[in-house]
C-alpha positions as CSV (number, residue, x, y, z in Angstrom):
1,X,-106.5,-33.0,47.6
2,X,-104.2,-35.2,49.8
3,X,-106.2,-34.6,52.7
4,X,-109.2,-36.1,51.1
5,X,-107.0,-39.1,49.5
6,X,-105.7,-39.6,52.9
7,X,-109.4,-39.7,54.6
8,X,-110.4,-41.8,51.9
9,X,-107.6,-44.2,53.0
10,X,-108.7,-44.4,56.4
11,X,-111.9,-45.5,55.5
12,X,-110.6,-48.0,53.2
13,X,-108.7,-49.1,55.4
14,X,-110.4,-49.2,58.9
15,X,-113.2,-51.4,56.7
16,X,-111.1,-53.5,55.0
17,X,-107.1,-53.5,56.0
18,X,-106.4,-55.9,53.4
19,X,-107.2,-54.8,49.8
20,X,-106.5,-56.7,46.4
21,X,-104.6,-55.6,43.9
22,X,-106.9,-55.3,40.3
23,X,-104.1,-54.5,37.7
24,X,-100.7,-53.3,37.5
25,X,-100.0,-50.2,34.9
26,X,-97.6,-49.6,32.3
27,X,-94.9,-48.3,35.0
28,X,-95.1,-51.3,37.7
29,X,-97.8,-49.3,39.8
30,X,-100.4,-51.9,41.4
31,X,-103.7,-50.3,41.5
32,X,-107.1,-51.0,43.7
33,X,-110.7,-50.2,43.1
34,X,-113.1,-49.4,46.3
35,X,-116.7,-48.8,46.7
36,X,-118.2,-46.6,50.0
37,X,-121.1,-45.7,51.1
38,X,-120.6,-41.9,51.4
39,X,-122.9,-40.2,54.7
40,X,-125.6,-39.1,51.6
41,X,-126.1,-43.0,51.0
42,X,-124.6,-42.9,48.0
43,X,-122.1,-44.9,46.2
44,X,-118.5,-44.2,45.7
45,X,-116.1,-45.4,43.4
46,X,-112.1,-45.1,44.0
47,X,-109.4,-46.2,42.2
48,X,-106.1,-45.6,44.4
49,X,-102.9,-46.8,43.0
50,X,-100.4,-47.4,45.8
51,X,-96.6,-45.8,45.9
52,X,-93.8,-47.8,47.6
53,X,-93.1,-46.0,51.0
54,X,-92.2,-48.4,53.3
55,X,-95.9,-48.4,54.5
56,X,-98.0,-51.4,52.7
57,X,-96.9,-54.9,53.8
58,X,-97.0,-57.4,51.3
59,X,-99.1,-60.3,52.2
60,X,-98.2,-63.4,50.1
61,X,-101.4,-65.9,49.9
């Protein structure tokens, strides 16, 4: 399913660049949660947790 994760990403992302870290699990692996409107109107949940590739910039508030 990676090329639905990685749509799902994009769509984050292009909405909302910045996303907040909700929790952090047992093995260091910061997590977000994301609602979208999918093209039947309805809503949908994600929960992405977020591997360190060199590709997320930290952005200290």
């Amino acid at each position: 399913m990676a090329g639905w994760t990685a749509d799902t990403l994009e769509r984050i992302l292009s909405l909302d660049p910045v996303v907040t870290i909700t929790r952090v699990d047992d093995f260091g692996m910061p997590w977000f949660e994301y609602e979208l409107v999918g093209d039947d109107g309805r809503t949908e949940y994600h929960s992405l947790g977020i591997t360190e590739d060199e590709s997320w910039e930290r952005l200290n508030l």
